[in-house]
N, C-alpha and C positions, 0 to 999 in steps of 0.2 A: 267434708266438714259437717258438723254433727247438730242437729238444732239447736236451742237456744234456752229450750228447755233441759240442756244436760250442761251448760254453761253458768246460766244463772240455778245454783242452785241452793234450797231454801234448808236449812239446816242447825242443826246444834255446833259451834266452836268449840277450840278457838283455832285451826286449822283444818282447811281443805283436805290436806296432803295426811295429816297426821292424825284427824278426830275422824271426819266425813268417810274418807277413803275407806282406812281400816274397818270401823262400823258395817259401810258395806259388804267387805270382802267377807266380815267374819257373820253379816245376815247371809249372803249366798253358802257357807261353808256349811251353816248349820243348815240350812235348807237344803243343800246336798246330801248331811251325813246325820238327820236328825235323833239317831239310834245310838248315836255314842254315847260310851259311859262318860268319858272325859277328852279336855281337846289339851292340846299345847300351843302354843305358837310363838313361832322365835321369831323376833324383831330382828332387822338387821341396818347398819348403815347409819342413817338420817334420821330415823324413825327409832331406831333404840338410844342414838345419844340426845335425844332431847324430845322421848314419845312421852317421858313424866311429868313435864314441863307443859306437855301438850296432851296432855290428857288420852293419850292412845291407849294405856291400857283399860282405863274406864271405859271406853267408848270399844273396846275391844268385848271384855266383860257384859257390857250391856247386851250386845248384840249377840254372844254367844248364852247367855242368860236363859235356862235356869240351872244348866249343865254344867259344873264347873272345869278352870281353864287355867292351866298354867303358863304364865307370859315368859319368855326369856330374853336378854337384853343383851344383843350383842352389836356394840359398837365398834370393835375393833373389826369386822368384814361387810365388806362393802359387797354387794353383787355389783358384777360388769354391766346390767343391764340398766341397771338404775338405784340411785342410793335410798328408795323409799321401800325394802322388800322385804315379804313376807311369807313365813313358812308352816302352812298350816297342816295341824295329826290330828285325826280322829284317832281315840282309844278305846280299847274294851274295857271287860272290867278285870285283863289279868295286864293292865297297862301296856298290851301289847296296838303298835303303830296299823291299825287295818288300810287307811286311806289318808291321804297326805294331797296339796297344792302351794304350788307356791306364787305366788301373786307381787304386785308391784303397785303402790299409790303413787301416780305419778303426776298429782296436782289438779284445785277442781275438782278434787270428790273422782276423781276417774281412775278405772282400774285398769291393767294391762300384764299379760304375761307375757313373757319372753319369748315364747312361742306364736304366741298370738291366737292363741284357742279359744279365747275368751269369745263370744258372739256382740260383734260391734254393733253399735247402734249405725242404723242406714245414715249414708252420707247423702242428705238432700238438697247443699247446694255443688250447682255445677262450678261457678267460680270462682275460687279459694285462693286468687289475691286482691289487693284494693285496685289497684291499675284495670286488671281487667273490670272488676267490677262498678267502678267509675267509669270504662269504656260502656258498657252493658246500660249506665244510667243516663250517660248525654245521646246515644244512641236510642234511647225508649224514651228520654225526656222523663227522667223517673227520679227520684233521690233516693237514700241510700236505704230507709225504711221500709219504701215501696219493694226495695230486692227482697229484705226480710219478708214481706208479704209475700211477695209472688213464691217461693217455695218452701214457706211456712204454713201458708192458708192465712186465713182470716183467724182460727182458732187460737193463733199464737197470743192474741191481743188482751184473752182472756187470760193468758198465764203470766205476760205482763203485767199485769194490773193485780195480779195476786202479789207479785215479786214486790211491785211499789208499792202495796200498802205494807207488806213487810218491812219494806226499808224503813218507811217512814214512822212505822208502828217501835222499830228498835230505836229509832231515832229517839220517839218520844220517851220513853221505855228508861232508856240511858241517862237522860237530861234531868231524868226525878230521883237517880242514884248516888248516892254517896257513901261515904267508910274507902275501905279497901280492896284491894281485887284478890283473889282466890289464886295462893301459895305463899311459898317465902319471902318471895321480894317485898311482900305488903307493901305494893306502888298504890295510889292514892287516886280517887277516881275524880278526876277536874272538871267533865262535861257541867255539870249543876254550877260550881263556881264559874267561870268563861262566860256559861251563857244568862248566866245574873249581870253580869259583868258589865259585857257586850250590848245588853237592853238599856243600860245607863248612858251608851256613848255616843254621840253625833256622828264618828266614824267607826261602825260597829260590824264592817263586812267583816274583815279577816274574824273578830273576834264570835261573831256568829258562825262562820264556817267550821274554825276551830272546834267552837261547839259539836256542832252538827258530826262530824271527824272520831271528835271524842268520844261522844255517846255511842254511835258505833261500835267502836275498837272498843271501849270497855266491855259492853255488851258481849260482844266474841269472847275476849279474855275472858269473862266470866262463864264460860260455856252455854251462853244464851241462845236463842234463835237470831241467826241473822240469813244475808243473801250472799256469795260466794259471789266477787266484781272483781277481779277473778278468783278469788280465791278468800278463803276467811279472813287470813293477814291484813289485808290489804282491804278490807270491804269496807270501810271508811270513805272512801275518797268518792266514789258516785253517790254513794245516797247525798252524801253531804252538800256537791256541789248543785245537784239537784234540787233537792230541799231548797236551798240559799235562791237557786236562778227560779224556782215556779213562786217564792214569795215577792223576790224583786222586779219580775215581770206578771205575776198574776197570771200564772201558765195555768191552761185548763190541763184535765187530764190526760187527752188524746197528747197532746204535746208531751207531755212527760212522756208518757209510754211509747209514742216516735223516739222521742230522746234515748229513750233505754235500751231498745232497738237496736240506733246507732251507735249506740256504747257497746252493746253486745256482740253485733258485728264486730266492732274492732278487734275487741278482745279472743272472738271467738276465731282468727284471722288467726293471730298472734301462739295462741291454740293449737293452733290447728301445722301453721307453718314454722312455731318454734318451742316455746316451752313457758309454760307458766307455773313452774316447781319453781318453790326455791331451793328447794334439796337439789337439782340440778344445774339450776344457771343462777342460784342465787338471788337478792329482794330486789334487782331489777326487771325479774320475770312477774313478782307479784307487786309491790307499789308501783315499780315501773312503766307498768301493763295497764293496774289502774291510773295511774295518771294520764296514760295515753288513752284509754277508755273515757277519760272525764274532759279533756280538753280537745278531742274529737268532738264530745255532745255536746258541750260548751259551743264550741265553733259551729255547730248546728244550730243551737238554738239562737246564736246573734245573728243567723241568717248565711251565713259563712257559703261561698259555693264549695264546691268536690274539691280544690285543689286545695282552698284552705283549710278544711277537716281534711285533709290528707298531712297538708305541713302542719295544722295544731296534734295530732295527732302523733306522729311524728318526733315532734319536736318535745311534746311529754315525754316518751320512751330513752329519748336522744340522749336528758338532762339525767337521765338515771343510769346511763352505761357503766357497767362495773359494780355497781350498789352492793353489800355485802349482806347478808341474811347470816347474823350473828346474835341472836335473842340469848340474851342475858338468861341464865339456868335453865334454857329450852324453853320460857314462858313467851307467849307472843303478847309482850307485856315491855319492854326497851330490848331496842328502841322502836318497835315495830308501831306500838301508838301514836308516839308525837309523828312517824314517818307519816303516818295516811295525812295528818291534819296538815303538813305543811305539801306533803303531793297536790293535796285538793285546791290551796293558793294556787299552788303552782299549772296548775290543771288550767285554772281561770287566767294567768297571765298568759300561759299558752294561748288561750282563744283572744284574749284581747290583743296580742301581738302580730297575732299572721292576720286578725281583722283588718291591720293600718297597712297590710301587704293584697297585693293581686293574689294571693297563692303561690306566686312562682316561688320555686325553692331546689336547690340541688340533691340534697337526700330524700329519698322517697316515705314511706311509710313501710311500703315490702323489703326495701333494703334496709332502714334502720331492725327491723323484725331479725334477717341475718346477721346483723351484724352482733346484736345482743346475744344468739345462740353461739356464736364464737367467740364473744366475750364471754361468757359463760362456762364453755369448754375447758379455754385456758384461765380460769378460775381454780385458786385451791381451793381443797374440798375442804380445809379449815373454815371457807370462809359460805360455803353454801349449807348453810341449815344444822350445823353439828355443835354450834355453839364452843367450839376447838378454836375461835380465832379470833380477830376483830375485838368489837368490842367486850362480846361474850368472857375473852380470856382476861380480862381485866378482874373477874369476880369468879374464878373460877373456885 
């Protein structure tokens, strides 16, 4: 399991899998083959039926820039290895193919080949599921941010604290925009309206979280900087419930960056032991995951022990079995927005619920993790990230 640093990652929208990924693939390609006259690359799968939508070939472009690059768009094949894949030609100048890769974005800005030749980043922790690593905590008398430390370093704490002023920086960032967001759907950016709103109300949590959710997700949608919680889709739902709990408890910042920690961990668990594509298991690998992310830290921050951040945890992921990843003309624009801001509620009833509990609970955190890769599996691929199904096919 890979640090925290390749997890939370700070970046341009408005997809991990579809903006992040690609960018990468296509800075290592040129940095492999910088002599070419011209590149191609052929989309395939997940990533060609809704890359326009998601900006992949911008972010294809950018990265391959100053060299020009023919993109190709092929929705109709899927590769067996993963629906997020990529085939890249260096050309001369008699268009003939010199050097060719083919690559795979498979959520989280992370690359992988079917081979596996790609050069992985070191895997520095030894225990890579929650059980153990809840054994490892009542046994050292440690919580679950101290794990993060012990084989992170101390160093980790500063790239935390870079991630949190980014969140909170989109946070602000989003809350002062209005008009519309960037394509055809011209959906309507609501964070500024909510949280004028929400400041008027006596009872202003939901409508502040909301907020908070909003500005976010528009943010991403708009190809803006945001943080990857896990993933761009879905990067609404931590900052937001965060934001909401350091204002209503007056959290200093060591607390927040504990809290992001154990949000990271979860996610990076989640990661590590099943999938956080939606091009693969679909928007309960990405809200899903965040919500389980947000109502773990949540359950931290009320004080929660190990069993309870195990069942809020949990019980986030549990509530989103099945969720469909069907973005309306490929834009991570409906229902992927409103998705983050009612996750992020949901994130916080999660913690307030297993709070009035001992923790004891029948599904674990590691077996809800399996059991979504299997929901996942037996998913049509209509309804994982291809915009072919769900709600998607209603506007097609």
């Amino acid at each position: 399991m890979q640090s925290l640093r390749s997890f939370y990652c700070i970046g341009h929208g408005p997809s991990s899998s579809h903006t992040m990924g690609p960018f990468n693939a296509g800075t290592l390609f040129k940095k492999r083959f910088p002599k070419a006259f011209s590149y191609r690359v052929t989309l395939f799968g997940s990533l060609a039926a809704t890359g326009r939508g998601h900006l992949t070939d911008n972010a294809l472009r950018q990265a391959l820039e100053p060299i020009s690059v023919e993109i190709i768009f092929r929705p109709d094949i899927t590769k067996p290895f993963h629906s997020n894949g990529m085939f890249f030609e260096a050309l001369n100048e008699q268009k003939v193919v010199t050097d060719s890769w083919e690559v795979y974005s498979v959520g989280g800005s992370a690359l992988k080949e079917a081979n596996d030749n790609l050069t992985p980043e070191p895997s520095i922790y030894p225990l890579t599921t929650l059980n153990d690593i809840m054994r490892w905590c009542q046994e050292e008398h440690k919580e679950l941010w101290q794990y993060v430390e012990q084989y992170e370093g101390e160093a980790i704490w500063s790239y935390l604290e870079e991630v949190w002023e980014t969140m909170q920086s989109t946070i602000d960032r989003g809350l002062k925009q209005t008009g519309v967001l960037p394509g055809l759907l011209k959906y309507p950016r609501k964070a500024s309206m909510f949280f004028a709103k929400a400041r008027k109300e006596e009872k202003r949590a939901h409508g502040i979280i909301f907020a908070y959710a909003l500005a976010t997700s528009e943010e991403n949608a708009s190809g803006n900087i945001v943080v990857t919680a896990p993933t761009c889709g879905a990067c609404g739902v931590v900052p937001a419930v965060l934001r909401y709990l350091k204002e209503l408890y007056n959290l200093d910042k060591t607390d927040c960056l504990r809290a992001l920690a154990v949000a990271g961990l979860l996610g990076n668990l989640v990661k590590f032991n099943g999938s956080i594509s939606g091009a693969e298991v679909g928007c309960q690998g990405e809200v899903g995951v965040a919500c389980s992310m947000a109502a773990g830290m949540a359950s931290y921050l009320f004080g929660g022990n190990l069993q309870q951040i195990d069942y809020a945890a949990e019980m986030g992921l549990e509530h989103h079995l099945g969720m469909t990843c069907d973005p309306i003309a490929g834009y991570v624009q409906v229902p992927c927005i409103e998705r983050n801001a009612v996750a992020a509620i949901r994130a916080i009833d999660a913690a307030e619920y297993t709070s009035y509990t001992d923790g004891a609970h029948k599904v674990s955190f590691d077996e809800i993790i399996q059991t979504m890769v299997e929901t996942g599996k037996d998913m049509n691929t209509k309804y994982k990230e291809t915009s072919l199904g769900g709600l998607a096919k209603r506007y097609l």
